[in-house]
N, CA, C and O atoms as a DFTB+ gen file, in Angstrom:
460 C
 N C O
     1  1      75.441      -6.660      47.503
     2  2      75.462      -7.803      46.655
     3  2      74.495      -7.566      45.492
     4  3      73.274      -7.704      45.550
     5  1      75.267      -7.161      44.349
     6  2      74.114      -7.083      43.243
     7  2      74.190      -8.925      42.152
     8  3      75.007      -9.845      42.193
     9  1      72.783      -8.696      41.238
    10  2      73.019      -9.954      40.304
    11  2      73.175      -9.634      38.873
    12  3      72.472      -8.992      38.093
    13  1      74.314     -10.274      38.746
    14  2      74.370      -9.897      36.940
    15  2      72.938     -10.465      36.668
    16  3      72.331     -11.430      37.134
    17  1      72.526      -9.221      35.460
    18  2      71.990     -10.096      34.514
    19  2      72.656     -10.406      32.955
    20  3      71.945     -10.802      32.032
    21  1      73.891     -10.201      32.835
    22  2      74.456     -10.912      31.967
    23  2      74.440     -12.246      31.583
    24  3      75.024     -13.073      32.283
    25  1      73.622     -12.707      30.167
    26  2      73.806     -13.699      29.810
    27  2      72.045     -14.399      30.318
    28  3      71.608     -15.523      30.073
    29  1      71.582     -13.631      30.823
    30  2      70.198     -13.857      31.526
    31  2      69.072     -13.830      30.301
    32  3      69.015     -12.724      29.763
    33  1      68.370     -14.602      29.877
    34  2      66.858     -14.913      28.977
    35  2      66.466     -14.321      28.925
    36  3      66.423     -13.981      30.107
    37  1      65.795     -13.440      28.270
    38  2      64.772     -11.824      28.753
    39  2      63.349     -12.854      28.533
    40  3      63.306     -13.768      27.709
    41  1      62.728     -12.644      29.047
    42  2      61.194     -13.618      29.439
    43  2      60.409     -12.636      28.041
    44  3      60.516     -11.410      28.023
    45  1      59.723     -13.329      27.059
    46  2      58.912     -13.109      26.325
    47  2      57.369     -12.501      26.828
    48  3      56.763     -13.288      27.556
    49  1      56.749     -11.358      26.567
    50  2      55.858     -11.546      27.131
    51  2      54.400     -12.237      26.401
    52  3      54.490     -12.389      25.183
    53  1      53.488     -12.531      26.847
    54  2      52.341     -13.322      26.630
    55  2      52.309     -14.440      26.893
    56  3      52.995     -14.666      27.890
    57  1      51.719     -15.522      26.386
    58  2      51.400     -16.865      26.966
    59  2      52.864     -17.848      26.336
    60  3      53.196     -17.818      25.151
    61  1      53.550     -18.623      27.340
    62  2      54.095     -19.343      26.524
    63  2      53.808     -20.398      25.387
    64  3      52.795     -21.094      25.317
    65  1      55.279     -20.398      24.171
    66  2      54.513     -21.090      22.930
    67  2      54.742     -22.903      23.886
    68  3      55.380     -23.158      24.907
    69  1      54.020     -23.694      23.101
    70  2      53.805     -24.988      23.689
    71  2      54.831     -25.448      22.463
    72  3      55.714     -26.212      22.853
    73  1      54.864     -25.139      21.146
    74  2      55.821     -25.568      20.530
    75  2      54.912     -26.741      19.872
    76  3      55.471     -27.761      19.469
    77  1      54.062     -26.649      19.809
    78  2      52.811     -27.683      19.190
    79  2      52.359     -26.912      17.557
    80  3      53.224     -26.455      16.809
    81  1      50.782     -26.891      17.210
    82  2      50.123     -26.548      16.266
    83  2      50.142     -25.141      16.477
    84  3      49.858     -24.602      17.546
    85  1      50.568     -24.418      15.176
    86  2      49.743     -22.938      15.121
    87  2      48.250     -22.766      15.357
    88  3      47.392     -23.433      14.777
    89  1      48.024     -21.873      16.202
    90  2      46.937     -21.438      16.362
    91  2      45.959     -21.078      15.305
    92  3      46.480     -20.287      14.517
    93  1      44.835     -21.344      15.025
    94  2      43.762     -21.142      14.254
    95  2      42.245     -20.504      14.373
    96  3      41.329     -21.248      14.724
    97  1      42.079     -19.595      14.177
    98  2      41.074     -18.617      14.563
    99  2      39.971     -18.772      13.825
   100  3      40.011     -18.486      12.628
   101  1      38.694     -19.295      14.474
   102  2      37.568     -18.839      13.146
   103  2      36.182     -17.939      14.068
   104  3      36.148     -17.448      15.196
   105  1      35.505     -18.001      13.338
   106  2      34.357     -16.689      14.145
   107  2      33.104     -17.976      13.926
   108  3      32.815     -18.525      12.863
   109  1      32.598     -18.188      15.069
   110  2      31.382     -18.683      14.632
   111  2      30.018     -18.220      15.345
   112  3      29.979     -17.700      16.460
   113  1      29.016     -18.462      14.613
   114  2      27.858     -17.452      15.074
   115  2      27.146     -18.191      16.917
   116  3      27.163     -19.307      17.437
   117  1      26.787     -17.270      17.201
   118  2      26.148     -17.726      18.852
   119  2      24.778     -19.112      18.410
   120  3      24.449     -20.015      19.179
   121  1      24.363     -18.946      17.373
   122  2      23.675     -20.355      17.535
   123  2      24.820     -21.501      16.896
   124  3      24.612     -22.696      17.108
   125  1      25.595     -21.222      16.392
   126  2      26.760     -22.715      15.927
   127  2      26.899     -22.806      16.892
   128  3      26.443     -23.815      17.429
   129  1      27.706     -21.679      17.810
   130  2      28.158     -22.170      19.469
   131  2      27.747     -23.253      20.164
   132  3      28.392     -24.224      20.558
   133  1      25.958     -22.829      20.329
   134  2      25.412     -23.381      20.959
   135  2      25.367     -24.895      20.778
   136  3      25.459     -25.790      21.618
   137  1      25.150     -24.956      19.038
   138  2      25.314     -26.002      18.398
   139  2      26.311     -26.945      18.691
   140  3      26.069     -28.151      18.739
   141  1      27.810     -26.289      18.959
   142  2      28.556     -26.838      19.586
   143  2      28.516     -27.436      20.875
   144  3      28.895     -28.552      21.233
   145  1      28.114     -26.718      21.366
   146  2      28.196     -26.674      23.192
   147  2      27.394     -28.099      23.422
   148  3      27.467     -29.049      24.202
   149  1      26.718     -27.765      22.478
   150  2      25.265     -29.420      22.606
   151  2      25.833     -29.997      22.269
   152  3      26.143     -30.582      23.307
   153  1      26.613     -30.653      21.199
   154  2      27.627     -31.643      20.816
   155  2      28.417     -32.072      21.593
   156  3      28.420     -33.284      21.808
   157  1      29.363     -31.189      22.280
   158  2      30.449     -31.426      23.094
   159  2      29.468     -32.101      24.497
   160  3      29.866     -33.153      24.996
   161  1      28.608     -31.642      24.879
   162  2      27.958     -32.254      26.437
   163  2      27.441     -33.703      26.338
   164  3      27.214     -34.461      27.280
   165  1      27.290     -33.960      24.941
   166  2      26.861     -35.178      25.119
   167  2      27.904     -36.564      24.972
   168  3      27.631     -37.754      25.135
   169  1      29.395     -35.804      24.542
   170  2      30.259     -36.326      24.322
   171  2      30.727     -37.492      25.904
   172  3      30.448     -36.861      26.923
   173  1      31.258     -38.770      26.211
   174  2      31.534     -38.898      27.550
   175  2      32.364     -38.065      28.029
   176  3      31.956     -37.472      29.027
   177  1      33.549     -37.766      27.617
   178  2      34.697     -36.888      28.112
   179  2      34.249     -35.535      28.319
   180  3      34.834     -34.759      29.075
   181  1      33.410     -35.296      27.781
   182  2      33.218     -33.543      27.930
   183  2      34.396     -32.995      27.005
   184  3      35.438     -32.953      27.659
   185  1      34.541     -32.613      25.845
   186  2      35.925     -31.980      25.646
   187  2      35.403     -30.502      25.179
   188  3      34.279     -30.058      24.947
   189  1      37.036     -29.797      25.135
   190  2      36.596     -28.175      25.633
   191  2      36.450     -28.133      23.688
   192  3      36.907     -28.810      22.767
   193  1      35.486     -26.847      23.826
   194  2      35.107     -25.999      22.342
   195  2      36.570     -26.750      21.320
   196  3      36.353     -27.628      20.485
   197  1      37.819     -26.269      21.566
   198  2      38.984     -26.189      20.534
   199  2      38.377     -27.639      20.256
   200  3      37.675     -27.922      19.285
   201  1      38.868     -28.736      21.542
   202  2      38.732     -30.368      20.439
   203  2      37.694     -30.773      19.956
   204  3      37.807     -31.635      19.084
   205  1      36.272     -30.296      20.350
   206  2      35.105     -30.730      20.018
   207  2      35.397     -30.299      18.283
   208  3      35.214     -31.143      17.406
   209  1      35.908     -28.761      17.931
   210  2      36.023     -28.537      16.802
   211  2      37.007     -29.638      16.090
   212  3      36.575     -30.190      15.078
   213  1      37.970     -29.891      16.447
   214  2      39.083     -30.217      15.683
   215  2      38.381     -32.435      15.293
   216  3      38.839     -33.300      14.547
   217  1      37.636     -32.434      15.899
   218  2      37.091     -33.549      16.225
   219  2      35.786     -33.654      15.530
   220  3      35.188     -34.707      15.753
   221  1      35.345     -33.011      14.928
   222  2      34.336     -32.717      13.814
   223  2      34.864     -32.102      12.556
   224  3      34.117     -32.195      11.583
   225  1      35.610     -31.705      12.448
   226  2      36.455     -31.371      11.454
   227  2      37.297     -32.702      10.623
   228  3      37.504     -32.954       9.436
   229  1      37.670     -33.425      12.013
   230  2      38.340     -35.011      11.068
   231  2      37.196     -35.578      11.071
   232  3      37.287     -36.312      10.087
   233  1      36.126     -35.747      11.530
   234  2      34.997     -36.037      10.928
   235  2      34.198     -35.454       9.659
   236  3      33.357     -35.874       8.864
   237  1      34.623     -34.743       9.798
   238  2      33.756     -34.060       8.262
   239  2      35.069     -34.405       6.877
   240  3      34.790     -34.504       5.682
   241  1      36.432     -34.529       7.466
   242  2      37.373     -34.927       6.393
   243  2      37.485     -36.103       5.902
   244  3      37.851     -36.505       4.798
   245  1      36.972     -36.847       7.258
   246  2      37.155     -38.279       7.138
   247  2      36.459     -39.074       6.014
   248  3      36.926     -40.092       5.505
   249  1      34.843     -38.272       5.561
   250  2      33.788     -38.417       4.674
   251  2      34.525     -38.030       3.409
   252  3      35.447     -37.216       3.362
   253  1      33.914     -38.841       2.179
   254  2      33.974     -38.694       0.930
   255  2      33.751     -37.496       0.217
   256  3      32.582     -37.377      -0.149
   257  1      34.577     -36.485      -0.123
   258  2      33.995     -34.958      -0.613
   259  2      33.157     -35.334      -2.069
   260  3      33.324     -36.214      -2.913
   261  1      32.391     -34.463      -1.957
   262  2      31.651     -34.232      -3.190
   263  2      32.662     -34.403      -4.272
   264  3      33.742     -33.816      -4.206
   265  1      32.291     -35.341      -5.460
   266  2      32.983     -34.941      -6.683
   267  2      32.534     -33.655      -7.378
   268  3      31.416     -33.140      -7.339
   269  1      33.859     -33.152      -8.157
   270  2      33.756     -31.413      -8.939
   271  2      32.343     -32.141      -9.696
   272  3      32.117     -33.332      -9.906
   273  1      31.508     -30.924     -10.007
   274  2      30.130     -30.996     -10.643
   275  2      29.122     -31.759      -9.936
   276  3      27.937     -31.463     -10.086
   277  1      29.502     -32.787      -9.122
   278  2      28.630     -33.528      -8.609
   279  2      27.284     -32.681      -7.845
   280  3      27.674     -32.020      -6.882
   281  1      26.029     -32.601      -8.060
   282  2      25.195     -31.940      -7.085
   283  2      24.956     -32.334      -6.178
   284  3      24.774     -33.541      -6.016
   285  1      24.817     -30.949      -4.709
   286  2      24.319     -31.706      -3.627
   287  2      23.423     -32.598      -3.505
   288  3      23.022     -32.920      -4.624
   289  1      22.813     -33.264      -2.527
   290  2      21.540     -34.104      -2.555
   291  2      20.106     -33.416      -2.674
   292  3      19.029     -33.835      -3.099
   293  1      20.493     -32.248      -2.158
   294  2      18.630     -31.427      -2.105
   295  2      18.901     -30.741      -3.409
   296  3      18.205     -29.726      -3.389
   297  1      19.383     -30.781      -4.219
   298  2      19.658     -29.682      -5.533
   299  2      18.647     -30.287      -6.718
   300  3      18.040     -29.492      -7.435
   301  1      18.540     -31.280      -6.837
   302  2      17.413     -31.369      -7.820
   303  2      16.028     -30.785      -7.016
   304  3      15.138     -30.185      -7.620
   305  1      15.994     -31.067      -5.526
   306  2      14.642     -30.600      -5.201
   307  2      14.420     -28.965      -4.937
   308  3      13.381     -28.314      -4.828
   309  1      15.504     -28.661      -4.892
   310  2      15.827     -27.084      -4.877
   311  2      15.375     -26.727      -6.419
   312  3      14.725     -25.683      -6.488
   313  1      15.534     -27.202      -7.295
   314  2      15.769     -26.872      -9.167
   315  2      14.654     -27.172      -9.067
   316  3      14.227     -26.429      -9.951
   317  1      13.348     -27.928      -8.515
   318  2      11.795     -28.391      -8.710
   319  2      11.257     -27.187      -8.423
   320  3      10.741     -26.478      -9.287
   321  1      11.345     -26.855      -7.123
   322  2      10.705     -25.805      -6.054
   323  2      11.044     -24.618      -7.035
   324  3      10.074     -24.136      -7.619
   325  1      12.347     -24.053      -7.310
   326  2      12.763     -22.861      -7.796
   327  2      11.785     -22.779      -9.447
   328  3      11.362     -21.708      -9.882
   329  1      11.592     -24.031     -10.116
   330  2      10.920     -24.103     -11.178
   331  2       9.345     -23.532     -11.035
   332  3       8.786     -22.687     -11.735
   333  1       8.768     -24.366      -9.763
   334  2       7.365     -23.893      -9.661
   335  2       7.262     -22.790      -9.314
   336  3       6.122     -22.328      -9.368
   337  1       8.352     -21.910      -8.823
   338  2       7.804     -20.516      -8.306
   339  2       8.280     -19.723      -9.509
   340  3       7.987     -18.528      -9.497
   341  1       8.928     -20.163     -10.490
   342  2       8.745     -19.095     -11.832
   343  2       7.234     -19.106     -12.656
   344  3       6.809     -18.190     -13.360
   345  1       6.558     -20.393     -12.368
   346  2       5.979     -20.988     -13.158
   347  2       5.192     -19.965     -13.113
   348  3       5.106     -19.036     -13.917
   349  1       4.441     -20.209     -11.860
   350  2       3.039     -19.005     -10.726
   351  2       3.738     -17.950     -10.879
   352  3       2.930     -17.080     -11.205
   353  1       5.403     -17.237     -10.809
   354  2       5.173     -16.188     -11.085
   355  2       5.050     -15.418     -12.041
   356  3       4.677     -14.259     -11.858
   357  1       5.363     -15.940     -13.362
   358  2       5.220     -16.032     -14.951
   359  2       4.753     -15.908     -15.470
   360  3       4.884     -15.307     -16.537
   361  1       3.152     -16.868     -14.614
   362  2       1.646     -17.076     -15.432
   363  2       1.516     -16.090     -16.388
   364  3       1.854     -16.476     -17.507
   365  1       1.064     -14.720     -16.311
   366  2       0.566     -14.146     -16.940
   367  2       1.638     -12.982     -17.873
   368  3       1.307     -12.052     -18.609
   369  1       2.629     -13.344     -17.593
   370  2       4.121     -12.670     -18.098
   371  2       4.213     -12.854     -19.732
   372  3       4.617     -14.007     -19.882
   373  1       4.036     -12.283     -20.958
   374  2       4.634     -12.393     -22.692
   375  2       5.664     -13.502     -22.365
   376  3       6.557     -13.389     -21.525
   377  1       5.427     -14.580     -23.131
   378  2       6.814     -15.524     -23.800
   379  2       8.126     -14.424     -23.597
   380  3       8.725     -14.316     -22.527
   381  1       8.381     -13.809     -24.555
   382  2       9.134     -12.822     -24.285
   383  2       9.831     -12.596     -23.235
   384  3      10.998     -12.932     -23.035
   385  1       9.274     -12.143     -22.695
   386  2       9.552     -11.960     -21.040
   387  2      10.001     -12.689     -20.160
   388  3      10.796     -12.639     -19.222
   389  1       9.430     -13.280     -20.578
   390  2       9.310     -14.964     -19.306
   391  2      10.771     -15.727     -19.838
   392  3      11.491     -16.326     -19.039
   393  1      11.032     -15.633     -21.029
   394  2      12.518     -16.152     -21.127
   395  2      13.578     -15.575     -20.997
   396  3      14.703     -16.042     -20.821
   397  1      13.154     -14.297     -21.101
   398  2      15.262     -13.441     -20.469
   399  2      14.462     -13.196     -19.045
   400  3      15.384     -12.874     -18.295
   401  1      13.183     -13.171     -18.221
   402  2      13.664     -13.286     -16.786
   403  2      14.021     -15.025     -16.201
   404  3      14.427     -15.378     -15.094
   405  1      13.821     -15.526     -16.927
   406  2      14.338     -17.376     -16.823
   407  2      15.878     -17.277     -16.985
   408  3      16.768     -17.672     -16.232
   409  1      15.942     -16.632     -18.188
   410  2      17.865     -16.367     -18.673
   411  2      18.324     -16.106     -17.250
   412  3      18.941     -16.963     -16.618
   413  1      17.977     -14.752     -16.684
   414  2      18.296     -13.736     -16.013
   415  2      18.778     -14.877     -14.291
   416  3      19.834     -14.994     -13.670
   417  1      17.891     -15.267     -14.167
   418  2      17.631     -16.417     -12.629
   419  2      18.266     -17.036     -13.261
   420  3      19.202     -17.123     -12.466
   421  1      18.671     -17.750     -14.334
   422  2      19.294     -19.565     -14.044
   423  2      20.683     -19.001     -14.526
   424  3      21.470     -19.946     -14.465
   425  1      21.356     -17.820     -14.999
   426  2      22.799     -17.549     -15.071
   427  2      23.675     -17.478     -13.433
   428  3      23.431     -17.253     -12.247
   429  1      25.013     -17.901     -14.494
   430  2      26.038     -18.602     -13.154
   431  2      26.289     -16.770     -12.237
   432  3      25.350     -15.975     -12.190
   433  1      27.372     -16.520     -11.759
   434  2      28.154     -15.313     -11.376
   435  2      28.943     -15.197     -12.644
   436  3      29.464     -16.076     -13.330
   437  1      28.908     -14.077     -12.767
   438  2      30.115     -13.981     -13.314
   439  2      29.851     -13.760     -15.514
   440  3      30.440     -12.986     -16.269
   441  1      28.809     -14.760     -15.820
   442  2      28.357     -14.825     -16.555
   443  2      27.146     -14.101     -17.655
   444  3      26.059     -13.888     -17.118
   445  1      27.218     -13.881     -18.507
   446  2      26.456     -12.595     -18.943
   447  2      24.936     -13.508     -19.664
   448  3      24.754     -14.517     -20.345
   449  1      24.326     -12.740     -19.204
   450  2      22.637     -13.456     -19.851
   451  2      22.715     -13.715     -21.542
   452  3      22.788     -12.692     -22.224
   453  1      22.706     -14.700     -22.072
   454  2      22.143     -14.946     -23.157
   455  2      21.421     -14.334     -23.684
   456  3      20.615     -13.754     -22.957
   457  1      21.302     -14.127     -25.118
   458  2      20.171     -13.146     -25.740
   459  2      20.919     -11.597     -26.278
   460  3      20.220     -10.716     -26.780
């Protein structure tokens, strides 16, 4: 007694598809992990790594994006700090000098120094 396999499914191999969302891959570093891992435990449900992500993600979408040009919030205090350490390092630097290495630091990418 043999069995056809005529007309028989050939079985795919690997995990079956669920027929849901494409899969999405990202790399994140062992302290985000962790970062994660702490998030998710304090959650009631406990949920695994994938929803904790996908669940901070509509949280982070859910928020108002920055408007184009708009600066972050620490960026003026970043532009203070970055100011005083040209200042001290400058001190004793020619005018001259002190303005194409100012040019040099406050140009975008991409952009060629003034002068």
């Amino acid at each position: 007694m043999t069995i056809s396999k005529i007309g028989a499914v050939k079985k795919r191999p690997g995990r079956p598809a669920t027929g849901r969302d494409p899969v999405t891959a990202i790399r994140l570093s062992e302290a985000m992990r962790r970062d994660l891992d702490t998030w998710r435990r304090k959650q009631d449900d406990l949920p695994s790594r994938s929803e904790a992500i996908r669940r901070l993600v509509e949280k982070g979408l859910a928020n108002q994006p920055l408007e184009p040009g708009k600066p972050h919030k620490g960026a003026e205090r970043a532009k203070e700090m970055a100011l005083e350490v040209m200042r001290t390092k400058l001190a004793g630097v020619p005018e001259e000098e002190r303005i194409a290495r100012k040019a040099r630091l406050m140009k975008k990418p991409g952009q060629k120094p003034k002068g």
